[in-house]
N, CA and C of each residue as an Amber inpcrd file, in Angstrom:
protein
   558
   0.8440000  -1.1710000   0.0000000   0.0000000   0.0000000   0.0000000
   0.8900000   1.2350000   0.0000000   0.7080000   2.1400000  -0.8940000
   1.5770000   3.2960000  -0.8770000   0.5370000   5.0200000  -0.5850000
   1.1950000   5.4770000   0.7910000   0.5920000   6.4660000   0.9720000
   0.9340000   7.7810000   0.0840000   0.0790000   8.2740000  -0.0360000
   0.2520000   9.7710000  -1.1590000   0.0150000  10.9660000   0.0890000
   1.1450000  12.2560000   0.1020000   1.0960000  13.1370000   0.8930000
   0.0900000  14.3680000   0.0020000  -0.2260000  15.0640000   0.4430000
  -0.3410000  16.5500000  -0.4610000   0.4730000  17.0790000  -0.4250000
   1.6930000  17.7200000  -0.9600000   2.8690000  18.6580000  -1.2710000
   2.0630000  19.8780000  -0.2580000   3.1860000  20.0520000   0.2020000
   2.9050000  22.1390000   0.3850000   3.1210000  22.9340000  -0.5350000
   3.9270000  23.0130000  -1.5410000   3.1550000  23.8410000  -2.9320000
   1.9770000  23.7870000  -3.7320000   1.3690000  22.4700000  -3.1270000
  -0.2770000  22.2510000  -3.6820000  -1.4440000  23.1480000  -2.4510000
  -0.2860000  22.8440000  -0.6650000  -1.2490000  23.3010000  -0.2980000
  -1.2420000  24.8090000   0.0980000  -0.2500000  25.2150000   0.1670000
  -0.3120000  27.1190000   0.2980000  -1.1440000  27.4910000  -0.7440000
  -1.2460000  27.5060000  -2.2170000  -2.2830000  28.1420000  -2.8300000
  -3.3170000  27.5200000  -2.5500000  -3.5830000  26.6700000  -2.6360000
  -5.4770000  26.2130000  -2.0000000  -5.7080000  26.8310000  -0.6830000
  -4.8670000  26.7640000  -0.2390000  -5.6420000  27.2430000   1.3100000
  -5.6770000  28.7710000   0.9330000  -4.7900000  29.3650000   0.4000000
  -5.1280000  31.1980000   0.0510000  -6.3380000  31.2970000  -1.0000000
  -6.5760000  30.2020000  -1.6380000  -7.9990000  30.0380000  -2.5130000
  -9.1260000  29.9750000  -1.4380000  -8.9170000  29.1140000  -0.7880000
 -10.2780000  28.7650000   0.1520000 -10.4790000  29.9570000   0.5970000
  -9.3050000  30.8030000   1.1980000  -9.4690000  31.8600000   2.0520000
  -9.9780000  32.7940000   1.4840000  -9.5000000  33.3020000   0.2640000
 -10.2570000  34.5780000  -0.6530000 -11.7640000  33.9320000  -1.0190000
 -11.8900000  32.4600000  -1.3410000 -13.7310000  32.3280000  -1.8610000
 -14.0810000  32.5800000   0.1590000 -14.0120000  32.3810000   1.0140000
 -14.4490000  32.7220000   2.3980000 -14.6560000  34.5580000   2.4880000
 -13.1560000  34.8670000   2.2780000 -13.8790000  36.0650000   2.1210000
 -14.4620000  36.8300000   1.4470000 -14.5460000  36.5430000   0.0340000
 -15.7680000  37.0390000  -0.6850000 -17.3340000  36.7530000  -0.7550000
 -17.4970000  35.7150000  -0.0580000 -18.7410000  35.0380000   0.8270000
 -18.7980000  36.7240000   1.9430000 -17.8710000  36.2370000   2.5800000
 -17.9450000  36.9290000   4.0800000 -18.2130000  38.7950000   3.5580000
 -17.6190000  38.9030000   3.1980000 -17.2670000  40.6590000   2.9350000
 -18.7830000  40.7290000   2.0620000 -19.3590000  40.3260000   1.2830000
 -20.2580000  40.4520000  -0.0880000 -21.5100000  40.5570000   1.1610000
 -22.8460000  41.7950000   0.7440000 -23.4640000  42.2610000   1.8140000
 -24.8920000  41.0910000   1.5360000 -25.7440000  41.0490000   2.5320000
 -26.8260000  40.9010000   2.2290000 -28.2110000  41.5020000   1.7830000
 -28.6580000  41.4670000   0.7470000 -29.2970000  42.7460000  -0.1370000
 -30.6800000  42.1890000   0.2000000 -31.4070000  43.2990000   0.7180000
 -32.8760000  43.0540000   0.6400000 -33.7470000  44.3020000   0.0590000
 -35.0210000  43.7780000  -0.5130000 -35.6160000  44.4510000  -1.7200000
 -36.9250000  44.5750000  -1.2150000 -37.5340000  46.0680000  -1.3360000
 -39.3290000  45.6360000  -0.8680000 -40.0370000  45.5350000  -2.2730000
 -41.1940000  45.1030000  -2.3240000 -42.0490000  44.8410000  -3.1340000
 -41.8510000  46.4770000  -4.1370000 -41.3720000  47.5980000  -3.9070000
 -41.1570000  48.4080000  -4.6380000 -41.4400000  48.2470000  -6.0940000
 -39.4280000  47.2160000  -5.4650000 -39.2310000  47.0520000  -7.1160000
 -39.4250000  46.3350000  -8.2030000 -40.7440000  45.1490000  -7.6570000
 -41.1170000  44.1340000  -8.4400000 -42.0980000  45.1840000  -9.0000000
 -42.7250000  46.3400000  -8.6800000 -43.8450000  47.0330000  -9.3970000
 -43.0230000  48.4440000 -10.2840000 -43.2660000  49.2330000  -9.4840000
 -43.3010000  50.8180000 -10.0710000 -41.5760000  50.6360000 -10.6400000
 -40.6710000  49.9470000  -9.8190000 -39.2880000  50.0680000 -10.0830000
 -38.9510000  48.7610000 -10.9590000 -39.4570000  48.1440000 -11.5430000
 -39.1630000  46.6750000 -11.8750000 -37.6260000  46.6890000 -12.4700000
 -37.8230000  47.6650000 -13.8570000 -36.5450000  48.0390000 -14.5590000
 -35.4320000  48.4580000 -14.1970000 -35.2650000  48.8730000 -12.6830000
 -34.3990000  49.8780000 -11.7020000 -34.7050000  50.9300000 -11.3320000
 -33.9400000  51.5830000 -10.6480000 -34.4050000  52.9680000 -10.1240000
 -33.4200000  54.1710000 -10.8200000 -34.5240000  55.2400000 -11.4380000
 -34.1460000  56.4250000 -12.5330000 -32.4430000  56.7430000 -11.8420000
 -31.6370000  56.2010000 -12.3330000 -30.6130000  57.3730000 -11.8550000
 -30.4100000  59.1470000 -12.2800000 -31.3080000  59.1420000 -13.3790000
 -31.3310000  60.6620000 -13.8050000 -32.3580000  61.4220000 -13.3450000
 -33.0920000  61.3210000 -11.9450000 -33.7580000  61.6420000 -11.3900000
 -32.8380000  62.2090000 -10.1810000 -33.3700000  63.1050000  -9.3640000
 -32.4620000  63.8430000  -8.1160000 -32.5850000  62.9030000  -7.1040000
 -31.4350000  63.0940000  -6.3250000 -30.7600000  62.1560000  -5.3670000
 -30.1690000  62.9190000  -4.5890000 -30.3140000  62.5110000  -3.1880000
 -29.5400000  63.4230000  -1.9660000 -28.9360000  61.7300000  -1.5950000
 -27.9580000  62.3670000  -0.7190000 -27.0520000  61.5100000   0.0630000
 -27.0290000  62.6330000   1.6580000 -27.8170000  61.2690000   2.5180000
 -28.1840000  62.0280000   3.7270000 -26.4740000  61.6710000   4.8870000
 -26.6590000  62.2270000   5.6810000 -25.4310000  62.1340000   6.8460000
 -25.5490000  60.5410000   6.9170000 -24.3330000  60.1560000   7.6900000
 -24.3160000  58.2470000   7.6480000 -24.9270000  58.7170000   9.5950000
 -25.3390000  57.6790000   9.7800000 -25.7150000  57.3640000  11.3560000
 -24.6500000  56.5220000  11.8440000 -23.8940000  56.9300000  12.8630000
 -23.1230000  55.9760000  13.1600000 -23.6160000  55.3260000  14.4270000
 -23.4360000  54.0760000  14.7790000 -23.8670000  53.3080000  15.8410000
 -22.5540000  53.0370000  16.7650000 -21.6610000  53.6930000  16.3880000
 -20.3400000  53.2540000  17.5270000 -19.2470000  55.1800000  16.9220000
 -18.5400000  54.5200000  17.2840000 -17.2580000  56.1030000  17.9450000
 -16.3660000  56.1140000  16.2170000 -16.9600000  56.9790000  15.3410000
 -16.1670000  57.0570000  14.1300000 -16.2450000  58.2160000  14.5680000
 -14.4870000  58.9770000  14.3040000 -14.5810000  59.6960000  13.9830000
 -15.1640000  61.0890000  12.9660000 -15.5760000  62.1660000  13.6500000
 -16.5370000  63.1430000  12.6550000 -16.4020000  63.5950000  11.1150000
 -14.4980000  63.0980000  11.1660000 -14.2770000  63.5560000   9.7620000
 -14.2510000  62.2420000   9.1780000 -14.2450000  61.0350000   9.6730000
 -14.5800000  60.1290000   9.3430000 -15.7020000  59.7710000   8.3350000
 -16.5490000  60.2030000   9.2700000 -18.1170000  59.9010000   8.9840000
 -18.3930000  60.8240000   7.8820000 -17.7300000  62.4120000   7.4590000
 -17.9600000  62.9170000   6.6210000 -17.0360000  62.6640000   4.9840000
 -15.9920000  62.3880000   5.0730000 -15.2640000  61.2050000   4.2240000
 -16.1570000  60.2640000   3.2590000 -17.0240000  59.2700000   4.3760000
 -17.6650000  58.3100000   4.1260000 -18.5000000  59.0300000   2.7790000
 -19.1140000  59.8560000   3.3520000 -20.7270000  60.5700000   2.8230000
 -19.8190000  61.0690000   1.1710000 -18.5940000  61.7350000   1.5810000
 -17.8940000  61.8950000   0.1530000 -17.7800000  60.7820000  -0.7620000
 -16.9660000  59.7800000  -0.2390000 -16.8470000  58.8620000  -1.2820000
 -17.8640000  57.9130000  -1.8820000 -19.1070000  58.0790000  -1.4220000
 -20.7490000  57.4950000  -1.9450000 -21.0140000  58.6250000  -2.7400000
 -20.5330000  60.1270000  -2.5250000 -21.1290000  60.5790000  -3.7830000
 -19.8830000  60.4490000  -5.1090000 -18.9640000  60.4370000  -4.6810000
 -18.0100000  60.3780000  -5.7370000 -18.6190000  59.1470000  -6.4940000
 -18.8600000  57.5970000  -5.9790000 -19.0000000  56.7120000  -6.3910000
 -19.8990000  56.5020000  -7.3930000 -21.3620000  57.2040000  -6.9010000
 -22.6080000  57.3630000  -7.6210000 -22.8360000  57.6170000  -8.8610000
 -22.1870000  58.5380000  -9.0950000 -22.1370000  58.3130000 -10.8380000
 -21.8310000  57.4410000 -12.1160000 -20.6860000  56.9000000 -10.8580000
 -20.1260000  55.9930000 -12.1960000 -21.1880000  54.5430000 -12.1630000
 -21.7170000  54.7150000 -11.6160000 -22.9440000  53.3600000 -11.0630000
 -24.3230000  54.0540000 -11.8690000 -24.6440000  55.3460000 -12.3570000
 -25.6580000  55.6170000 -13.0690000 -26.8050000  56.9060000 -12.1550000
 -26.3080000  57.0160000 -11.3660000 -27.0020000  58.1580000 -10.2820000
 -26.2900000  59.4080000 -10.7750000 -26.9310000  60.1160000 -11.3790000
 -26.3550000  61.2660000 -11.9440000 -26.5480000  62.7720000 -10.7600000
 -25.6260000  63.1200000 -10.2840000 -25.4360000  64.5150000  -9.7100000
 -26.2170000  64.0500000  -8.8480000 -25.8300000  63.2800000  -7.4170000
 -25.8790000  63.5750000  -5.8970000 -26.1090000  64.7030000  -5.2020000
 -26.9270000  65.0060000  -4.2990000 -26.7220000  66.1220000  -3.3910000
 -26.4740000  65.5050000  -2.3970000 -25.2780000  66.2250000  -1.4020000
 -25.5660000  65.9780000   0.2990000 -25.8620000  66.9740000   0.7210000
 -26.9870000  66.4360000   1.5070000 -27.4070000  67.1900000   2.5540000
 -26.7840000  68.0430000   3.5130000 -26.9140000  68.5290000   3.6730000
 -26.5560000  69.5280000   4.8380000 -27.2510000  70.3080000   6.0480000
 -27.4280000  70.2040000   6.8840000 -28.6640000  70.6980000   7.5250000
 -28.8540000  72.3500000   7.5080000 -30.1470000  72.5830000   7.5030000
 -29.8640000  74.3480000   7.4990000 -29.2960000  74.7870000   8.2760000
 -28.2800000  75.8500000   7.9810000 -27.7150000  76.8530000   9.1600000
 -26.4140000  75.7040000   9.8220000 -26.2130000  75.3320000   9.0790000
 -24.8410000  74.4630000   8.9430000 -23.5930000  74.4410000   8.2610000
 -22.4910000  74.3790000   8.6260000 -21.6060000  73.7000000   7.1030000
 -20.9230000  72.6920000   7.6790000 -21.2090000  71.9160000   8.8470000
 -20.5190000  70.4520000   9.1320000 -22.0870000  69.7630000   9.4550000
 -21.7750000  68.7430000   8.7520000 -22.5860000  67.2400000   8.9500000
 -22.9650000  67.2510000  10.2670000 -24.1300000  67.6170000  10.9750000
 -24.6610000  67.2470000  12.2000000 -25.2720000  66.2200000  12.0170000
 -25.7380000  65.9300000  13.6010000 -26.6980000  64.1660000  13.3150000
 -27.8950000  64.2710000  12.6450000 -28.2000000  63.3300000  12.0840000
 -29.1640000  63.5460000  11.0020000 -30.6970000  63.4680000  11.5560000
 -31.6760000  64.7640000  11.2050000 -33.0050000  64.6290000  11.4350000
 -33.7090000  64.2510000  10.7880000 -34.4460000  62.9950000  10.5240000
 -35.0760000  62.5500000   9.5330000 -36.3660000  63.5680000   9.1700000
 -36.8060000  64.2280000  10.3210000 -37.8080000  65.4400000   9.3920000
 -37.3080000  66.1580000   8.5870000 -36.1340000  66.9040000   8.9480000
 -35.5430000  68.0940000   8.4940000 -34.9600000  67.7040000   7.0080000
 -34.4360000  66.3800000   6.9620000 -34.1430000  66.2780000   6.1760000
 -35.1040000  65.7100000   5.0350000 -36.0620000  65.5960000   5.3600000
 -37.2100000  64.7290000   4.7280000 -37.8570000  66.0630000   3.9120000
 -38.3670000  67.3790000   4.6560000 -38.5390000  68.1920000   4.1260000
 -37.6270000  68.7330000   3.0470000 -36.4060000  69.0470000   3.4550000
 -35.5800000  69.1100000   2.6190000 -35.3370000  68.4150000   1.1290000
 -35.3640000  67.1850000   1.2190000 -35.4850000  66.5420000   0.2600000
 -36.6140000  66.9780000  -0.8240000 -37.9180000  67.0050000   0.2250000
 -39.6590000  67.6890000  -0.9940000 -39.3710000  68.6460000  -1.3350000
 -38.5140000  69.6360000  -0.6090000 -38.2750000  71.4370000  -1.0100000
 -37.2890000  71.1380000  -2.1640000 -36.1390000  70.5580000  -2.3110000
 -35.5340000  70.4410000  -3.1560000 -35.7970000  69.6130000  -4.4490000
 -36.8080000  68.8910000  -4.5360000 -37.4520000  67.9060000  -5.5470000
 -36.6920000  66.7620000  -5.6700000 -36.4270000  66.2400000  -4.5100000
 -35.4590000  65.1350000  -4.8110000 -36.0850000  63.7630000  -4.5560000
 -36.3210000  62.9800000  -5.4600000 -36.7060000  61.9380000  -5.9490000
 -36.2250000  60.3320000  -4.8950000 -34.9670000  60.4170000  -4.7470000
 -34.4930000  59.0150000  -3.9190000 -33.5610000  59.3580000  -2.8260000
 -33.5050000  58.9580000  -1.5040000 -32.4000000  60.1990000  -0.9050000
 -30.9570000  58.4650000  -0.6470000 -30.3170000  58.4950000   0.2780000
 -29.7280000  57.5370000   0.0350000 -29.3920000  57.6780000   1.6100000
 -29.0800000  57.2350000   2.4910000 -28.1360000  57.2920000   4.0010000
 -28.0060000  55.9750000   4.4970000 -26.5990000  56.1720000   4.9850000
 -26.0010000  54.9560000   5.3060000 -25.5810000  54.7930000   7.2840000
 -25.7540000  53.4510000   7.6640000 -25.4860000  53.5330000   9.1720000
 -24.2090000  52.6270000   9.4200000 -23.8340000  53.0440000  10.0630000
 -21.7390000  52.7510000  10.3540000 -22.5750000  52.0980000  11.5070000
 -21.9390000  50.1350000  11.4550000 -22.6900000  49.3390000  12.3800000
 -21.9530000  48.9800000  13.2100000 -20.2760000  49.0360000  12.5830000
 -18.8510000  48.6490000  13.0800000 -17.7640000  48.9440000  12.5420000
 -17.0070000  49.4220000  13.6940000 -15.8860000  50.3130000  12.9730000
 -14.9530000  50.3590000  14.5300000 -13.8550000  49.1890000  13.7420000
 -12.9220000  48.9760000  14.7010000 -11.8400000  48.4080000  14.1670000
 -10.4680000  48.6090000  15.2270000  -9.6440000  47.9170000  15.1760000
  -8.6020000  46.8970000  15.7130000  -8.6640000  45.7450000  15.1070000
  -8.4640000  44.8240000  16.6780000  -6.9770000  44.8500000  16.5740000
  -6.9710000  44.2000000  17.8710000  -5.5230000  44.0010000  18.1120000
  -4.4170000  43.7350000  17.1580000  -4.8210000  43.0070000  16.0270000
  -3.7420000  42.4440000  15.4350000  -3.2520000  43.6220000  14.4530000
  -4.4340000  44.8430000  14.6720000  -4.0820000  45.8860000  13.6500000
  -4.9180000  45.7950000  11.8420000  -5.8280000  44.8530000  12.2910000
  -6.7250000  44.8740000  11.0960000  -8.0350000  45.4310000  11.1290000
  -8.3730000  46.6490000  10.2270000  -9.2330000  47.4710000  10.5700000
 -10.4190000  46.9890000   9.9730000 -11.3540000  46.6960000  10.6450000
 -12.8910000  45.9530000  10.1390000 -14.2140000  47.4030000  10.0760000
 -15.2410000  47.4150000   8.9000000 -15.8730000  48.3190000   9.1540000
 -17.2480000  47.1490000   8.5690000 -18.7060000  47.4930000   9.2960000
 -20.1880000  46.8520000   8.8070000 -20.8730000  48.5410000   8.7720000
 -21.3640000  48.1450000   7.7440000 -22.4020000  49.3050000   6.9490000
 -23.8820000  48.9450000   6.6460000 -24.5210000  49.7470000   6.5740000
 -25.9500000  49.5380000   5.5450000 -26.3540000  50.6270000   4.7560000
 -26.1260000  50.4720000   3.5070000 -27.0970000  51.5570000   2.6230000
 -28.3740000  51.4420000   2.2740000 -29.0640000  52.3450000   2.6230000
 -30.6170000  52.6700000   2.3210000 -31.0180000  53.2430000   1.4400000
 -31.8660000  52.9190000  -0.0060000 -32.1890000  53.9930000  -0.4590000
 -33.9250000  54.4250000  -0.1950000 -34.5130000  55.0430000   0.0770000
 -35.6730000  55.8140000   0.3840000 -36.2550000  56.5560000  -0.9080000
 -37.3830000  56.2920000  -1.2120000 -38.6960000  56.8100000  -2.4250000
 -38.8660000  58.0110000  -1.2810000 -38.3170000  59.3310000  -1.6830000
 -39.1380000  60.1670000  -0.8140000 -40.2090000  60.7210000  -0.4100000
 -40.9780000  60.6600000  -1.9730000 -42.2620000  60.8290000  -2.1210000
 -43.2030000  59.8540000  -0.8750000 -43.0300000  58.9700000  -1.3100000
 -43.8170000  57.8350000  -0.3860000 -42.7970000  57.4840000   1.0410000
 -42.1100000  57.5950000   1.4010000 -41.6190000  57.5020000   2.5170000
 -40.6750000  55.8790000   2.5860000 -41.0780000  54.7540000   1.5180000
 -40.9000000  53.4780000   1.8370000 -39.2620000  52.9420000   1.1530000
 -38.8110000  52.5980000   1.9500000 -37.1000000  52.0210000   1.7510000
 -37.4530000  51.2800000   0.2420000 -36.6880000  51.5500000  -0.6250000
 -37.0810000  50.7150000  -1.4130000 -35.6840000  49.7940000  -2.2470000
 -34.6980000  49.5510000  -1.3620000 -33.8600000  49.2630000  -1.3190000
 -32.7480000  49.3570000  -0.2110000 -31.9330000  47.9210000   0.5720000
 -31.0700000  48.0080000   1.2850000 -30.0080000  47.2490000   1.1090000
 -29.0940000  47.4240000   1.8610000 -27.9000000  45.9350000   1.5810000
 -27.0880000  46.5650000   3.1290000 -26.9110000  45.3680000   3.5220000
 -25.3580000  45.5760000   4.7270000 -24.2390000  44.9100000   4.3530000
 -23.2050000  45.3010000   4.5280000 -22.2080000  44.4450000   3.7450000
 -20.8970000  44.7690000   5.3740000 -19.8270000  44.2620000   5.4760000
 -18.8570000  44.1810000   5.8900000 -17.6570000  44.0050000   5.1870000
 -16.4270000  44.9270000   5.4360000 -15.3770000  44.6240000   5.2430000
 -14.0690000  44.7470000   6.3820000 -12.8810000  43.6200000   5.6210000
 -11.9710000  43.8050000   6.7220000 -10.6510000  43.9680000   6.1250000
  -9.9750000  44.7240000   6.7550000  -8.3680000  44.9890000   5.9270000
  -7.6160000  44.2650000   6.1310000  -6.4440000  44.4040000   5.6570000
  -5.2820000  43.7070000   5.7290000  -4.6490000  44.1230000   7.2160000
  -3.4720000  43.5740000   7.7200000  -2.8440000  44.1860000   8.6800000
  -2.0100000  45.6850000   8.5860000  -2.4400000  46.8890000   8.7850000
  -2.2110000  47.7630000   8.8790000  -2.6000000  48.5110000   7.8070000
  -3.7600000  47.9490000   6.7970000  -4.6970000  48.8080000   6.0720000
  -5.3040000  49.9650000   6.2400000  -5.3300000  50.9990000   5.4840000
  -5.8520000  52.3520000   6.1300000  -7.6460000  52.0470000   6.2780000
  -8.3640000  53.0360000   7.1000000  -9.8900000  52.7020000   6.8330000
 -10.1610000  53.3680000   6.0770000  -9.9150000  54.1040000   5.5220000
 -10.4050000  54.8620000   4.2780000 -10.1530000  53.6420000   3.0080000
  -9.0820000  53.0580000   3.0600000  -9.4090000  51.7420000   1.7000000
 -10.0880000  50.7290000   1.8930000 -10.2990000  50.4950000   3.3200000
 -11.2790000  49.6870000   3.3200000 -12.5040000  49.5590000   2.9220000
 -12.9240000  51.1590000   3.7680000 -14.2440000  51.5720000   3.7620000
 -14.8910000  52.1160000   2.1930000 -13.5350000  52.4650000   1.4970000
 -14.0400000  52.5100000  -0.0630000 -14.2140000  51.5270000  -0.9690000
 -13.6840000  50.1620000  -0.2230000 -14.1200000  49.0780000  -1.3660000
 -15.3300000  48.7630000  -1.1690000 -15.1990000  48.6350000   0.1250000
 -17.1830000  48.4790000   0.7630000 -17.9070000  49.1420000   0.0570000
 -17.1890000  50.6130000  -0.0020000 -18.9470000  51.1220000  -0.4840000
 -19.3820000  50.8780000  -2.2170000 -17.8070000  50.7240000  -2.5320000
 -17.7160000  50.3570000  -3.9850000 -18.9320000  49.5130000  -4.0550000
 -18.7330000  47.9440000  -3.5260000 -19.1760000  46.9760000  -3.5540000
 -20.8880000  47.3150000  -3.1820000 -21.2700000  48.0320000  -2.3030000
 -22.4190000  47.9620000  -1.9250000 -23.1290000  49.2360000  -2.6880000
 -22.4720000  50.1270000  -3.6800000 -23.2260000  51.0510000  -4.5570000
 -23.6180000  49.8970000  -5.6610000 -22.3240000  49.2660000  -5.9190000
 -22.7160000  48.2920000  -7.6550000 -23.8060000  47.1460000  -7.0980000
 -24.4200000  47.6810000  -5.7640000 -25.9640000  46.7600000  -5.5980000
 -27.0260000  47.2850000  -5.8900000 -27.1650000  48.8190000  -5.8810000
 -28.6390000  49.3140000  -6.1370000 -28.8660000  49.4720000  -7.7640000
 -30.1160000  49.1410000  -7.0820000 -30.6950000  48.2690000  -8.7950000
 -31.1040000  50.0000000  -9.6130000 -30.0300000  50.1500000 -10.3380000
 -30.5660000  51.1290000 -11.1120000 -30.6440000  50.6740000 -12.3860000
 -31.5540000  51.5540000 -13.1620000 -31.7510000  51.2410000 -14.5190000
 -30.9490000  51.4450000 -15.3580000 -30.4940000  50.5500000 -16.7750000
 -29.6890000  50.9460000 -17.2840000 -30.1780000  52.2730000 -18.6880000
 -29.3720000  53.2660000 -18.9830000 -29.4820000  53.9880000 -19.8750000
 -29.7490000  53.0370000 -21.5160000 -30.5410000  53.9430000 -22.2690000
 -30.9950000  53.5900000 -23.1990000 -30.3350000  54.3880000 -24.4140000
């Protein structure tokens, strides 16, 4: 009877295979949809219609310029995904991102004619010991007219060892803009 080993040059790349399909499982968000868009939105949602991008809610200790960063690089992102010319919000009688009032800004949105608004909630945002910076998100998008979410996703990402959060937090959002179902141009 002759035993057969697995080489370790067979097994270092499989195991860095297993590990990247784990984390693209792991990191990739979970997207949920309301009945929206099986009706009025079936085709996607107008990106050439007005769009605000509201303050992110954070649920733990991000820093303020942090959190305003964030709100930048979702509008930078938006376009190239089919959302043409973003607004962020700003609250009146402001020029830094305060916490967000969903009236104030709700009005805001009808005064300005804006069609879908977008805000995101920072669920986790840390860094552990080993020096790998992990961030969990959720983007919302909101029918303002009607008040009803008509699109979400949470997704998570985690860096490398001594990854900045700003690259982290931009692949995330990469990843979780190329989820909302917009329509494609004709």
């Amino acid at each position: 009877m002759t035993r057969r080993f697995i080489s370790t040059q067979f097994l270092q790349p499989l195991t860095s295979l297993c590990l990247i399909a784990f984390l693209s499982v792991f990191i990739t968000g979970c997207q949920t949809s309301s009945n929206a868009l099986s009706g009025l939105y079936k085709d996607g949602l107008p990106g050439t219609t007005q769009w605000s991008v509201l303050p992110f809610v954070s649920h733990t200790n991000v820093p303020e310029d942090a959190n305003i960063q964030l709100e930048r690089m979702l509008v930078v992102q938006l376009p190239s995904h089919g959302i043409k010319n973003p607004e962020i919000y700003t609250p009146p009688g402001s020029d830094t991102l305060a916490p967000l009032d969903y009236t104030t800004a709700s009005q805001w949105n009808r005064e300005n004619s804006i069609s879908f608004s977008i805000n995101g909630e920072i669920l986790e945002w840390e860094t552990d010991p080993e020096g790998h910076f992990s961030i969990m998100m959720n983007l919302r998008v909101v029918d303002v007219v009607t008040g009803i979410t008509v699109w979400d996703m949470n997704g998570f990402g985690k860096g490398r060892k001594g990854e900045d959060y700003y690259d982290v937090s931009r692949k995330l959002l990469v990843d979780l803009v190329k989820g909302i179902p917009v329509e494609k141009q004709k």
